[in-house]
N, C-alpha and C positions, 0 to 999 in steps of 0.2 A: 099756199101753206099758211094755216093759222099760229099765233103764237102759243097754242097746245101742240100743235104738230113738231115745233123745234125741239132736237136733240142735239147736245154739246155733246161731241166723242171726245174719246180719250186716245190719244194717236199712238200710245205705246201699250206693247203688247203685255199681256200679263207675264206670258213665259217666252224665251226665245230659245230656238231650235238651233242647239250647238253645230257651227259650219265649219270645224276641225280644224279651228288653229289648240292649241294645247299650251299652258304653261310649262317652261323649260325649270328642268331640275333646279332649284336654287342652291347658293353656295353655301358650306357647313359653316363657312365663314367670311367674313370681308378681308381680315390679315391674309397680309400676301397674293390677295386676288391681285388679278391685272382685270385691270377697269380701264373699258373705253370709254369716252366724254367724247359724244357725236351733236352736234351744231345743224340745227336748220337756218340756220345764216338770218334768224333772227336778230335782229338787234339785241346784244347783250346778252346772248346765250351764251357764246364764248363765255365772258369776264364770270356769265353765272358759273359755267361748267368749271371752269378754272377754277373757282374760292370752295366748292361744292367740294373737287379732286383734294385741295390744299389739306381740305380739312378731315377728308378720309388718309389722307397719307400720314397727318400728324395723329390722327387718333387710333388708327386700327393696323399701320403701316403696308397699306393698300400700293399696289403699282398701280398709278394711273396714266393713262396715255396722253399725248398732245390732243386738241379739239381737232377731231374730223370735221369736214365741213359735208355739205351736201351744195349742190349745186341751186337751189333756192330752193324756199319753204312750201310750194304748192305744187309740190310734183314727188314724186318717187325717189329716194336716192339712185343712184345708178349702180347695176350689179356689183359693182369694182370697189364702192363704198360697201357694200354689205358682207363682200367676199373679204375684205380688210376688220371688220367689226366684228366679222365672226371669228378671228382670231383671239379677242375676250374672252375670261371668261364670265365679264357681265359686262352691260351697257346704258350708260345715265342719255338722255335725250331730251333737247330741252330747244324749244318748249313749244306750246300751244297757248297764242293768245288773239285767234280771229278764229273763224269758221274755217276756212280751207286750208291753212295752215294745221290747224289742231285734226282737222279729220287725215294730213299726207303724215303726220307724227305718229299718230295711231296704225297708219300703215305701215309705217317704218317699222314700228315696237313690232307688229303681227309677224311681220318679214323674219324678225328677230328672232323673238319668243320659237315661231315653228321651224328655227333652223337650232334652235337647244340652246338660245343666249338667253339666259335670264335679263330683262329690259326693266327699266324705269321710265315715266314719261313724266317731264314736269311740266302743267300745265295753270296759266293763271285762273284765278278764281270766277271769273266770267265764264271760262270755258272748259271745266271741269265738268260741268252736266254732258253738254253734246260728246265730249270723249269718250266718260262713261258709259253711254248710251251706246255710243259706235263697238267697245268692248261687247257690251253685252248681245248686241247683235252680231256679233262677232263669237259667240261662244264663249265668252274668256272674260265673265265680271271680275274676276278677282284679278286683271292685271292691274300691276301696281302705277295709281296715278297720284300726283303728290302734287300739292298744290300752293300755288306759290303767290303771293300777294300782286293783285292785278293795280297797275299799271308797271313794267320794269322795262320797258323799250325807250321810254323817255327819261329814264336816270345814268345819274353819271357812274361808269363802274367802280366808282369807291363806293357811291349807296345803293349798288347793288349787291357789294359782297359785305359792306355792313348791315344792312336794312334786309334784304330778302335771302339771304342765306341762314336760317337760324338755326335755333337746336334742335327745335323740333322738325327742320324737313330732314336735316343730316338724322335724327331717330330714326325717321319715316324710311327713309333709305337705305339704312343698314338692314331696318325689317323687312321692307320690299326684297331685297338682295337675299336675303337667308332664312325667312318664312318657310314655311310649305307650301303645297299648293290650298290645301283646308282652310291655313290661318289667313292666308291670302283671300278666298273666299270670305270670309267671317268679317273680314278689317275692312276691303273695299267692295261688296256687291251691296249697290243700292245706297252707297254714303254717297255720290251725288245726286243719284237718281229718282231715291224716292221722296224728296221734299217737290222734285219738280214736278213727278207724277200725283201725289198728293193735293198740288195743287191743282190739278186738273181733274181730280176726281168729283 
């Protein structure tokens, strides 16, 4: 092959063919929701989920749950945690900051989302593209992924609930939680996706 004959593709698709997960109803409101806070046994998802709950109870008087845990970050929760989370009626998830990690979080949210739990997934800044992507092959760009300054598995949980919990994820999150599914679409399809596609164009 001559260097006229080389062709760079673009590995992602233009459109992708919805595979029937659906966003779940979101809620008219966060007051008085009961909100689960589910742990992929991350480091420092707990202390995240906790200051994340704190601040939804003092702002909006949210019932938040204890941090569920899941049995480690690169597998599936097991039925019994999902059967327990769908007693919410929304769910914070957190987080995705490696490849197999962020892709079993996304399966978590899916699990969620098409059992009618409206979900959030928080994901650090490194690995907000591949999430994304995984949604949208998934049918379902506009799940809500909120994204949260990479590196917080090597801080201490005072700077985690000083430093990476700010105002603006807790916005992000009240909107994710009580959006539609439209505004949802509009806010996250293609906000991590298409700088990465772009540059491959």
């Amino acid at each position: 092959m001559t260097d006229q004959d080389e062709e760079i593709l673009n590995p992602f698709a233009d459109e992708v063919e919805a595979k029937g997960t659906v966003l779940a109803d979101r809620l008219s409101t966060v007051g008085d929701a009961r909100i689960g806070l589910f742990s992929n046994t991350k480091k420092n998802a707990d202390h995240f989920l906790r200051e994340v709950g704190e601040r939804l109870e003092a702002d909006h008087a949210a019932e938040v749950s204890e941090v569920v845990y899941k049995d480690v970050a690169t597998s599936a929760a097991d039925e019994a945690v999902y059967e327990e989370l769908r007693e919410y009626d929304a769910v914070l998830i957190a987080y995705g900051d490696c490849g197999s990690c962020s892709s079993w979080t996304m399966h978590d949210a899916f699990q969620l989302e098409e059992a009618g739990v409206p979900t959030v997934v928080f994901c650090t800044e490194e690995f907000t593209t591949l999430c994304q992507y995984e949604a949208e092959n998934q049918g379902v760009p506009g799940l809500p992924i909120v994204e949260i300054e990479h590196p917080i598995a090597d801080l201490s949980p005072e700077a985690v609930a000083s430093d990476r919990v700010t105002d603006d994820i807790l916005t992000a999150v009240t909107e994710a939680l009580t959006n539609d599914a439209g505004e949802l679409l509009d806010l996250y399809k293609g906000k991590y996706t298409d700088a990465a596609s772009s540059e491959l164009a």
